[in-house]
C-alpha positions in Angstrom: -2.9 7.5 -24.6 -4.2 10.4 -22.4 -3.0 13.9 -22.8 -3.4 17.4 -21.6 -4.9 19.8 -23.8 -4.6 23.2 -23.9 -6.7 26.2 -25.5 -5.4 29.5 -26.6 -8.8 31.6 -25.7 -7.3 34.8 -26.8 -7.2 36.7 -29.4 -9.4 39.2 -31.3 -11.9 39.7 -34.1 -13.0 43.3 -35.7 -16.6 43.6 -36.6 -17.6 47.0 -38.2 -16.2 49.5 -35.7 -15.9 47.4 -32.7 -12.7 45.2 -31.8 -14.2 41.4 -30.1 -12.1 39.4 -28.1 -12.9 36.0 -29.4 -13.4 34.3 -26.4 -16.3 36.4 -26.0 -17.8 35.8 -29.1 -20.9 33.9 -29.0 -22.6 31.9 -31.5 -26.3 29.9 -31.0 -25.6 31.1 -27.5 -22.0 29.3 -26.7 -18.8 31.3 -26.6 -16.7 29.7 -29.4 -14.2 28.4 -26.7 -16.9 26.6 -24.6 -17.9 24.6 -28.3 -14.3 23.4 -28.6 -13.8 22.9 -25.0 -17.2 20.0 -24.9 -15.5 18.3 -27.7 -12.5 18.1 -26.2 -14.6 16.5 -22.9 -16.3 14.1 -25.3 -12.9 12.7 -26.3 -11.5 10.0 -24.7 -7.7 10.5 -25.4 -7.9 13.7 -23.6 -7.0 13.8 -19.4 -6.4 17.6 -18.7 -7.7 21.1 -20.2 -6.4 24.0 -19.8 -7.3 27.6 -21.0 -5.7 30.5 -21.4 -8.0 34.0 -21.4 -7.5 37.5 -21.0 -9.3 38.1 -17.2 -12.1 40.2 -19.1 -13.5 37.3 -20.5 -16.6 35.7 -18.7 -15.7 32.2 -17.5 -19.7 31.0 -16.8 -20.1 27.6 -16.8 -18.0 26.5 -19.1 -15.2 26.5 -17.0 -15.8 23.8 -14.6 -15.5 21.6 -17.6 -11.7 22.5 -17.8 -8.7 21.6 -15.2 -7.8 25.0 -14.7 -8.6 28.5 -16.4 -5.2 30.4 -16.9 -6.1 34.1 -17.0 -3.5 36.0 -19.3 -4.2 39.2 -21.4 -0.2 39.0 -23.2 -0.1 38.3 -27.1 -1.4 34.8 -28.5 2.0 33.4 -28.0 2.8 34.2 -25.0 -0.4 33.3 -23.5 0.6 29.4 -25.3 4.3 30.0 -23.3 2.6 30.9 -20.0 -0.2 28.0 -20.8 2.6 25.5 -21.6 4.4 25.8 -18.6 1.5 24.7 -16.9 1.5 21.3 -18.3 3.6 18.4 -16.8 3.0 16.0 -19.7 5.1 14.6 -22.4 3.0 15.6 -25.3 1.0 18.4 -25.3 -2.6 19.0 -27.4 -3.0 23.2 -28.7 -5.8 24.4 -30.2 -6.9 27.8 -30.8 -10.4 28.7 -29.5 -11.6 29.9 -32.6 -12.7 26.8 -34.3 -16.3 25.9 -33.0 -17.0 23.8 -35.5 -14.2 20.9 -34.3 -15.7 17.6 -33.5 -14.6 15.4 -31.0 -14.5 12.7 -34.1 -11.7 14.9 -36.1 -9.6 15.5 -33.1 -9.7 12.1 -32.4 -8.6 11.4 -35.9 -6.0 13.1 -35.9 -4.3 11.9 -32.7 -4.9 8.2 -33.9 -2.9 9.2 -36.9 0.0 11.2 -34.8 0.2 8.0 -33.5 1.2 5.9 -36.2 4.0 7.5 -37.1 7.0 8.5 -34.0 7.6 11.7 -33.8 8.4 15.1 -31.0 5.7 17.0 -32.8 2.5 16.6 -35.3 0.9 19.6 -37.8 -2.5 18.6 -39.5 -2.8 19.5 -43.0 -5.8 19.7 -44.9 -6.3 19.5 -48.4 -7.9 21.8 -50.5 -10.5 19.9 -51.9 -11.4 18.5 -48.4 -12.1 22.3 -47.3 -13.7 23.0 -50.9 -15.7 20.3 -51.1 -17.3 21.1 -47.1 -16.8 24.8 -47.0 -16.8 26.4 -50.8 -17.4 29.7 -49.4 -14.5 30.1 -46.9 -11.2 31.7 -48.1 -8.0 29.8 -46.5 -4.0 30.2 -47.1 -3.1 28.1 -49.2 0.8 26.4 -49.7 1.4 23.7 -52.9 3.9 21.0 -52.4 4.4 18.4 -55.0 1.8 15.6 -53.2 -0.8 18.8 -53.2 -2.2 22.0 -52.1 -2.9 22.2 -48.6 -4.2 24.8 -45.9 -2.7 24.1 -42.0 -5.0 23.2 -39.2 -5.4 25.4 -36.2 -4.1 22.4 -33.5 -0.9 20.8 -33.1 0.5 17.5 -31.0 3.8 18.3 -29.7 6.3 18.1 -26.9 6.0 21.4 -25.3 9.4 21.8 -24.9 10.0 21.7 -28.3 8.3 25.3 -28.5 9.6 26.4 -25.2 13.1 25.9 -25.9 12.3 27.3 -29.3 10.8 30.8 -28.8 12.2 33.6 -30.7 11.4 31.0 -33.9 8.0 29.9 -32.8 7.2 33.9 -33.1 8.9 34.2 -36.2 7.2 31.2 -38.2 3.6 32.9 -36.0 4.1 36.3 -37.7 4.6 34.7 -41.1 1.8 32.3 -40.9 0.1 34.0 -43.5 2.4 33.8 -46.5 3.9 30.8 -47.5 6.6 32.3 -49.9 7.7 34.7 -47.2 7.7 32.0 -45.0 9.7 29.6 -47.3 12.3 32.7 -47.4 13.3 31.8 -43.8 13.9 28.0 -44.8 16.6 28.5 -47.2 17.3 29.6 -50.6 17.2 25.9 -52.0 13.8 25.3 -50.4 12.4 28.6 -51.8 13.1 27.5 -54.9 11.4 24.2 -55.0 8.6 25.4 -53.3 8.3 28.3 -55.9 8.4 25.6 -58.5 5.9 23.1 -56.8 9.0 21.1 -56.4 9.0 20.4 -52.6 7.7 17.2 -51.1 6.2 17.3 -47.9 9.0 15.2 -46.5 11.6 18.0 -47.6 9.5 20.5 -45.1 9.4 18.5 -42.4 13.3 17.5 -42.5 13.8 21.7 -42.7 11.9 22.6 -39.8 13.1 19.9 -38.1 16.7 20.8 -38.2 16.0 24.3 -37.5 14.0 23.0 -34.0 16.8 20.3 -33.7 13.3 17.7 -32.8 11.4 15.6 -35.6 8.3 17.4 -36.8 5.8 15.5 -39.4 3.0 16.9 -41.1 -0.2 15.0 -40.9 -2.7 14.8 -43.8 -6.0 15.2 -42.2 -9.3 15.2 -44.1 -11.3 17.1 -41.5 -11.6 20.5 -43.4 -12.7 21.7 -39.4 -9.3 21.6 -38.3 -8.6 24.3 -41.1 -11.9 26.5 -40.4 -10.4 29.0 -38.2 -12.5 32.7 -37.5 -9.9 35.2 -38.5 -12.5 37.7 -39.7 -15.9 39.1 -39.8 -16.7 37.0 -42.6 -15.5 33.7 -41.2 -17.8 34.3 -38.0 -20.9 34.2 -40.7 -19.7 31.4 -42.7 -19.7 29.5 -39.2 -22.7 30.5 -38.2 -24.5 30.3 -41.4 -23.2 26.7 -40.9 -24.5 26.1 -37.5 -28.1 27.2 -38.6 -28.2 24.6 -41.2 -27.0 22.0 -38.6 -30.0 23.3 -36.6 -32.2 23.2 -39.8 -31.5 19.5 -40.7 -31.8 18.8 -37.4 -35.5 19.8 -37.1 -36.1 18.3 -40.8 -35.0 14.8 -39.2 -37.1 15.2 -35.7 -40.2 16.3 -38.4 -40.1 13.4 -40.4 
């Protein structure tokens, strides 16, 4: 199975007084989208990258490790409409570019398990005691279903026409990405109240949003808590970087002894 993947480099972070665009953001001297963009490389289901990126952002070397660099400065979905359009396969990889600290292994992971179920698109889920038990410090949205409590990962498998034929709700479900209950408003009275009851099953939510985008979507349990570590805010950038120093720190410790 080889895919094209591509990478939503947009979007922005406030720190103190000063408004980043993420793809600018660098951490232990990477930008954030070069980090995801190596893993990607490193794994073998994947044929094509492409990235989206507002033309302000510097393009340096990372970008002769992608297929083509898509320079857009619209809103984060539209830069995944005008991205998506660029693909020509049947299944389409999306990952935001804030979430340096994927690994080729958890993508990978997840695409295996995509695959043994058949479906026109796949959402990774993570559990909350996956994220806990790797990342204690970092807040998360959290939904509860009656399998479990669960945060959404920042990458989904899916027929890109599925989204593209699907617009005005793709930016609906975007804006409410945040709050569950809100978001559970939108599927129905019946469904609000078995989520607000812990009722719902997992298979319940992915029969509702699959009527509504007349395709099957599944839900995929995941226990990569990476997928989930998105940097949203100021104190998400430390949590990752704090992170990335202790790599570096137990990396040394090894090469010592």
């Amino acid at each position: 199975m080889l895919l094209d993947a591509v990478v939503l480099g947009g979007g922005t972070l406030k720190k103190g007084k000063k408004t980043l665009c993420k793809g600018e953001i660098k951490i232990g001297g990477k930008l954030m989208i070069e980090y995801v963009v190596d893993q990607l490389r490193m794994c073998s289901f994947i044929k094509h990258i492409f990235v989206t990126i507002p033309p302000s952002v510097s393009v340096d070397s990372w970008a002769q490790k992608v297929d083509k660099v898509i320079y857009t400065d619209g809103t984060m979905l539209e830069n995944l409409f005008k991205g998506l359009r660029e693909v020509k396969s049947e299944k389409v990889l999306i990952l935001s570019s804030d979430i340096p600290l994927i690994t080729s292994e958890a993508i990978k992971d997840f695409l295996e398990r995509c695959k043994l179920k058949r479906a026109d698109g796949y959402y990774p889920i993570v559990p909350k005691e996956e994220m806990n038990k790797r990342f204690p410090l970092a807040k998360r949205t959290y939904a509860t279903v009656r399998e479990g409590t669960f945060t959404g990962g920042n990458l989904i498998f899916v027929n890109p026409k599925i989204l593209l034929n699907n617009e005005l709700l793709v930016n609906q479900f975007y804006s409410l990405r945040k709050s569950p209950l809100r978001l559970a408003k939108v599927l129905g009275f019946k469904f609000l109240l078995k989520f607000f009851f812990k009722r719902l099953t997992i298979t319940e939510a992915e029969e509702r949003l699959s009527s509504l985008v007349n395709a099957k979507i599944i839900a995929v349990i995941t226990p990569y808590p990476e997928v989930g570590l998105d940097v949203d805010k100021e104190e998400d950038l430390k949590l990752v970087q704090d992170v990335m120093a202790n790599w570096g720190e137990e990396n040394e410790s090894k090469d010592f002894n």
